[in-house]
Kinemage of the C-alpha trace (Angstrom):
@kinemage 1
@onewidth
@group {chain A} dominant
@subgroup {mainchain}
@vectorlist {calphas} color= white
{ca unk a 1} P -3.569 13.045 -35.048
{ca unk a 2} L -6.042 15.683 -34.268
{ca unk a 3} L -5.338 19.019 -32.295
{ca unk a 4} L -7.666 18.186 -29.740
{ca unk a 5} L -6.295 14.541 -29.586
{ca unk a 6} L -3.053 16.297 -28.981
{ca unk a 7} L -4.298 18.032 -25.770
{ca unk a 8} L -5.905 15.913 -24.389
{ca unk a 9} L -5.398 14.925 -20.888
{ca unk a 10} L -6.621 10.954 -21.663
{ca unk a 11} L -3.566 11.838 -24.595
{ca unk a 12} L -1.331 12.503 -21.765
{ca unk a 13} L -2.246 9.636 -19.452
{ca unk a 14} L -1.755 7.236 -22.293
{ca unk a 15} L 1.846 8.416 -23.337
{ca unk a 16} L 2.240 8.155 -19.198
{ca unk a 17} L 1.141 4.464 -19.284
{ca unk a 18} L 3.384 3.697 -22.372
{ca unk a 19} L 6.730 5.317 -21.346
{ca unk a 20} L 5.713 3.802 -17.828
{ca unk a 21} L 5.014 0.198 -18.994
{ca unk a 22} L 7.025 -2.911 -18.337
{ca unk a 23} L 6.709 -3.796 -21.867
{ca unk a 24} L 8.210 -0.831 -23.078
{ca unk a 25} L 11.516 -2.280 -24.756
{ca unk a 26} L 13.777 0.547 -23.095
{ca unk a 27} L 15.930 -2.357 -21.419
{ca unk a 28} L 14.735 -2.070 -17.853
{ca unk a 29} L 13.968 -5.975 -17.540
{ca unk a 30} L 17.754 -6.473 -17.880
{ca unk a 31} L 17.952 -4.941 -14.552
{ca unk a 32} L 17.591 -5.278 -11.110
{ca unk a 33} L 18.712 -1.880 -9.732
{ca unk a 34} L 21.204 -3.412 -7.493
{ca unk a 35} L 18.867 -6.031 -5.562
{ca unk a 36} L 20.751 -9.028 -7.393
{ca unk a 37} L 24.131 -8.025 -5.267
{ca unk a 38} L 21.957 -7.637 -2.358
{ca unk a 39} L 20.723 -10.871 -3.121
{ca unk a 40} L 24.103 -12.583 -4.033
{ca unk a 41} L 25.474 -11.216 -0.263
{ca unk a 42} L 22.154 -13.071 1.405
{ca unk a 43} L 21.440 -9.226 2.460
{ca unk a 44} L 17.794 -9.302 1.725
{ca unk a 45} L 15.043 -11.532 2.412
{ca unk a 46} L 12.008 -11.734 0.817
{ca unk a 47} L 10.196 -10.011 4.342
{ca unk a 48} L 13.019 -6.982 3.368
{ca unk a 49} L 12.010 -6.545 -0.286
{ca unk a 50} L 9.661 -3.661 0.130
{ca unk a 51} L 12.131 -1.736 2.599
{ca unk a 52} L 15.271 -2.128 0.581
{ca unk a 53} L 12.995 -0.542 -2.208
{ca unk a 54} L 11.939 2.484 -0.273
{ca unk a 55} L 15.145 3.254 0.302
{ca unk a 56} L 16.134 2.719 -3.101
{ca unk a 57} L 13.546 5.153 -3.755
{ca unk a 58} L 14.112 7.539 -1.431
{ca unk a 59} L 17.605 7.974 -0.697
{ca unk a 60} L 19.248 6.942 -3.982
{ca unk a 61} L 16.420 7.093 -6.720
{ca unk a 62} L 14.445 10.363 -5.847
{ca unk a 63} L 17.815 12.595 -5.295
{ca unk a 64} L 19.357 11.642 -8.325
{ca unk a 65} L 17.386 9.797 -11.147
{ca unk a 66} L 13.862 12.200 -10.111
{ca unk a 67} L 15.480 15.165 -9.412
{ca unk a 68} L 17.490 15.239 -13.083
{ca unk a 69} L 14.224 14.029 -14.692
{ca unk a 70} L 12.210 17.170 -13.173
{ca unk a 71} L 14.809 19.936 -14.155
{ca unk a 72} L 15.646 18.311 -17.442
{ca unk a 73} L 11.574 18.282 -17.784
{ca unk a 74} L 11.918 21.758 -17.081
{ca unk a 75} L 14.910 22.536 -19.430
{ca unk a 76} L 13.099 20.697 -22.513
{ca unk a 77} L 10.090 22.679 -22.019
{ca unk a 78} L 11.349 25.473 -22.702
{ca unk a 79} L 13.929 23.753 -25.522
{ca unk a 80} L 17.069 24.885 -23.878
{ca unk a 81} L 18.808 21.947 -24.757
{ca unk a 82} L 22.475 22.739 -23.325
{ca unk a 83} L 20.383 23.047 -19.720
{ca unk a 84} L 19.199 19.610 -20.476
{ca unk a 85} L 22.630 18.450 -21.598
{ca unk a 86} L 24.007 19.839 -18.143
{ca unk a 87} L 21.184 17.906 -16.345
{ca unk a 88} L 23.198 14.773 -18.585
{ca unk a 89} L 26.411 15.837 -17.364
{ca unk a 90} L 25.848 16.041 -13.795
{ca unk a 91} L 23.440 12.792 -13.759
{ca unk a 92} L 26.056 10.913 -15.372
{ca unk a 93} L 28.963 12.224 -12.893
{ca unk a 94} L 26.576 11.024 -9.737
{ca unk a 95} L 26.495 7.140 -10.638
{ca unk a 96} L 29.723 6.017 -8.906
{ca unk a 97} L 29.843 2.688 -10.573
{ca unk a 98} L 30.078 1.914 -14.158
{ca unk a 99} L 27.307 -0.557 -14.408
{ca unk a 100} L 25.327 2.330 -13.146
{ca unk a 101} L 26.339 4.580 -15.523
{ca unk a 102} L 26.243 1.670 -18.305
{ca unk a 103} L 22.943 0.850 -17.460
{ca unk a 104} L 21.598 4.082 -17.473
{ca unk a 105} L 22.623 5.295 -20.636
{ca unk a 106} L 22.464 2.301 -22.360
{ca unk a 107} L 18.867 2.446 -21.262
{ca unk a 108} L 18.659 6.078 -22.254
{ca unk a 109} L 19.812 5.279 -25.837
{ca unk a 110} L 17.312 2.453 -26.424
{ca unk a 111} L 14.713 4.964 -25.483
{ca unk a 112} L 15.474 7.643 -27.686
{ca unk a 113} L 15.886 5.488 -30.551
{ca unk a 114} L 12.427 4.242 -29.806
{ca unk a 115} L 10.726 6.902 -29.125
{ca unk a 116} L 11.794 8.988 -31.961
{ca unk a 117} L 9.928 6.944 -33.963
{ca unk a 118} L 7.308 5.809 -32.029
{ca unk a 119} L 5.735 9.666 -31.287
{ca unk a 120} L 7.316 11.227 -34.880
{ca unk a 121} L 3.587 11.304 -35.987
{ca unk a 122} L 2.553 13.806 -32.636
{ca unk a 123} L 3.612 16.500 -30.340
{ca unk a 124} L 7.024 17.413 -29.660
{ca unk a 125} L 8.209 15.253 -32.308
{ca unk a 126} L 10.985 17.134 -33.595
{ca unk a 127} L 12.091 17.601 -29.711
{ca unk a 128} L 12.484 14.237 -28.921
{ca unk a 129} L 14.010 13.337 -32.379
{ca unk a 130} L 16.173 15.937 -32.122
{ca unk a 131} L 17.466 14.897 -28.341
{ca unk a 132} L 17.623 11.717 -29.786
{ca unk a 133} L 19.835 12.775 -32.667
{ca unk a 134} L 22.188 14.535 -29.968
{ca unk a 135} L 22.298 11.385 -27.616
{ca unk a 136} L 23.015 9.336 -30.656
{ca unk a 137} L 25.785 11.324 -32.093
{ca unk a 138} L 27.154 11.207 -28.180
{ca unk a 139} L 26.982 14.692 -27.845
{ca unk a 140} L 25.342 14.387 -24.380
{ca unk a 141} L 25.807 10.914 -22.374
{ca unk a 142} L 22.182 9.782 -22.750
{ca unk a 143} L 21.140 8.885 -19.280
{ca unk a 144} L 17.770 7.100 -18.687
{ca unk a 145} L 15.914 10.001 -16.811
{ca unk a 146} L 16.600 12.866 -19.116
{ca unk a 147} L 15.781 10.960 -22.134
{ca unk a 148} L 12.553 10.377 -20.560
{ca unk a 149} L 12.113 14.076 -19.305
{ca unk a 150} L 12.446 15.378 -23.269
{ca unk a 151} L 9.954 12.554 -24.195
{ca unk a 152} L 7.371 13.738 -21.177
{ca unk a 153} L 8.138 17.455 -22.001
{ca unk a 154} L 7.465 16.924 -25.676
{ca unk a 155} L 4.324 15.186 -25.418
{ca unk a 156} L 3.106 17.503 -22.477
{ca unk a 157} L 3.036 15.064 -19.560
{ca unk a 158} L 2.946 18.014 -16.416
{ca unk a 159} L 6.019 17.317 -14.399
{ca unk a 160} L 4.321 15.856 -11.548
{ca unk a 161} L 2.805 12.612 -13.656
{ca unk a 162} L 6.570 12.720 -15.413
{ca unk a 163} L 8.357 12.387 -12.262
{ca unk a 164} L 6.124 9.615 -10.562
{ca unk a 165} L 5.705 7.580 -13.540
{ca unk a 166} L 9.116 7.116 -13.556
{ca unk a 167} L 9.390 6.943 -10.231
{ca unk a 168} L 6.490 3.820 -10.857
{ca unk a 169} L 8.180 2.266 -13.502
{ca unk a 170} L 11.498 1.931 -11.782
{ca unk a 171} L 9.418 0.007 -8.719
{ca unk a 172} L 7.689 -1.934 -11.119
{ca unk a 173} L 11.467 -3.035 -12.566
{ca unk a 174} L 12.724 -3.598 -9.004
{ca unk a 175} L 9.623 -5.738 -8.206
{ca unk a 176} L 10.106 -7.448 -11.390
{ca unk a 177} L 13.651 -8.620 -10.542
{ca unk a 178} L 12.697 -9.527 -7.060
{ca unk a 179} L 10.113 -12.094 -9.056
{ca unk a 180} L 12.601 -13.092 -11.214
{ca unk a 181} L 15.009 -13.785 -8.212
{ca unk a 182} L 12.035 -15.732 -6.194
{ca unk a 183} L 12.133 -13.023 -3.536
{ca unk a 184} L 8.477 -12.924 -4.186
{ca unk a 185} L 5.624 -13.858 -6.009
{ca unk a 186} L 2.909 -12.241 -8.441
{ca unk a 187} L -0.049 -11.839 -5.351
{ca unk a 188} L 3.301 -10.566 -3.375
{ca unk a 189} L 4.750 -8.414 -6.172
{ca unk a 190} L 1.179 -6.600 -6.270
{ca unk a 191} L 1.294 -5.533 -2.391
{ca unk a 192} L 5.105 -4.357 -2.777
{ca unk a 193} L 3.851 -2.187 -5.577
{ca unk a 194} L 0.776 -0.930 -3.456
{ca unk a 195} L 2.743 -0.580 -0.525
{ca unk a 196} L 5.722 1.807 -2.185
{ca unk a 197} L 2.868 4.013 -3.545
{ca unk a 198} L 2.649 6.724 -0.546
{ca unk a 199} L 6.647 6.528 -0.878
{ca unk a 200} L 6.576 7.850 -4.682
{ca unk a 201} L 4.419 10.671 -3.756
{ca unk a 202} L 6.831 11.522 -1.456
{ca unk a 203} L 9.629 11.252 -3.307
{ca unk a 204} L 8.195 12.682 -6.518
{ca unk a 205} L 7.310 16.009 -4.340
{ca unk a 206} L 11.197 16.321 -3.208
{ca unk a 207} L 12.396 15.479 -6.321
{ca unk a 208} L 10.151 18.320 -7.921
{ca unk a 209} L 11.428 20.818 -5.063
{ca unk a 210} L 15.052 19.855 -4.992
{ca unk a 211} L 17.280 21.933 -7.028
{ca unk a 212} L 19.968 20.717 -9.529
{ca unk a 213} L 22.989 21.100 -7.571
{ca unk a 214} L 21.684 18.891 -5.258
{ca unk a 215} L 21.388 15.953 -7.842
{ca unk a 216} L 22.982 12.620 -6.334
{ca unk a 217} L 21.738 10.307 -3.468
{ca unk a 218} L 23.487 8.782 -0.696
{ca unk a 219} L 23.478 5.072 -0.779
{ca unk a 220} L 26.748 3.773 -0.089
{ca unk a 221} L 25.786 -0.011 0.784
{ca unk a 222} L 23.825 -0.125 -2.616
{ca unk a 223} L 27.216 0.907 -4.092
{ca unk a 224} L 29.412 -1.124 -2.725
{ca unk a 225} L 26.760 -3.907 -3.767
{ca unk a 226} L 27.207 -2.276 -7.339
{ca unk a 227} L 30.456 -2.316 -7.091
{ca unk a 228} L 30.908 -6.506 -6.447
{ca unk a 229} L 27.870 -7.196 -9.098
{ca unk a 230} L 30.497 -5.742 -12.039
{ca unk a 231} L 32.557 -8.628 -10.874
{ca unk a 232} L 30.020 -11.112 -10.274
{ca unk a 233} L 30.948 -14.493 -11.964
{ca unk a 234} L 27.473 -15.362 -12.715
{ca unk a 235} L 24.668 -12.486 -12.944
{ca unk a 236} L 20.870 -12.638 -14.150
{ca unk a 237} L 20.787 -8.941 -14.600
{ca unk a 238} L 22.934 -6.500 -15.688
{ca unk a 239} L 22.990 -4.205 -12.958
């Protein structure tokens, strides 16, 4: 891989698109980011999808998932890995529920393992193999978000793109689910998508603003949904 290759912002936008993509096998399409307990309680309909997913986004996803990825994104670029590790910490400590927690860093863990090898031939190689070393060895808890963060850093994905293709490929995962859970279908899926666009940028600009003590939404009926989907005798999705 060439210098210039390495540089380059079409370099950038195509690490964006791969971390970012559906296919990526990160686990993602094992969850539906609590819509199947919304779902189970008959408290969405498939008018309600996009809402319930904006405030997902806003109120839950941007304060804590976004905001850890931008200061860990910050921390890695400048390799102070026990910054990023506190980023962990705190992430970790905000999910209430342990299928929140479960899901995120059993997410976080695929990814590292992945992309350790799947960038060890460019940039920031050793960075993300050697986050990935620490996750594995459970010296930091792993979470989703931060694992992502180093990966972005690494590769030199500017924190704004980080943040809202995240931000993207969390909405793509929700919308997914809701497909999955005929709440929609693929024309439908397609306008949610468009239509929680403007709500990203939003939410990617807080989360890039909002400091790290502040990490941790406020989303109490998505928790308590959480909460009865551990218990759920029959679930599609893990979370």
């Amino acid at each position: 891989m060439t210098a210039a290759h390495e540089e380059s912002p079409v370099a950038r936008l195509l690490v964006s698109l791969q971390l970012s993509d559906s296919a990526f096998p990160s686990g993602f399409y094992t969850m539906s980011h609590g819509l199947e307990g919304f779902h189970q309680q008959g408290l969405v309909r498939p008018a309600g999808v996009g809402d319930l997913l904006a405030d997902l986004l806003t109120s839950a996803v941007g304060p804590g998932d976004a905001t850890a990825l931008a200061r860990a994104h910050e921390a890695a670029g400048a390799r102070d890995w026990d910054a990023v590790a506190e980023v962990d910490r705190i992430l970790f400590a905000s999910k209430l529920n342990a299928e929140l927690r479960v899901a995120s860093t059993r997410s976080g863990r695929q990814l590292a393992d992945i992309a350790s090898e799947a960038f060890a031939d460019g940039p920031g190689a050793d960075d993300i193999a050697a986050w990935a070393k620490r996750v594995k060895a459970k010296e930091s808890p792993g979470c989703q978000p931060v694992v992502t963060a180093v990966c972005y850093a690494a590769t030199r994905v500017p924190i704004v793109e980080a943040v809202a293709s995240d931000l993207f490929a969390f909405a793509v995962s929700f919308v997914g689910a809701a497909l999955r859970l005929r709440l929609t279908d693929h024309r439908g899926a397609q306008v949610l998508l468009r239509r929680a666009q403007p709500v990203i940028e939003t939410v990617t600009r807080d989360a890039i603003a909002r400091p790290l003590r502040d990490i941790g939404g406020f989303a109490p009926v998505a928790d308590i949904m959480s909460a009865g989907h551990e218990r759920a005798e029959a679930r599609l999705f893990t979370s």
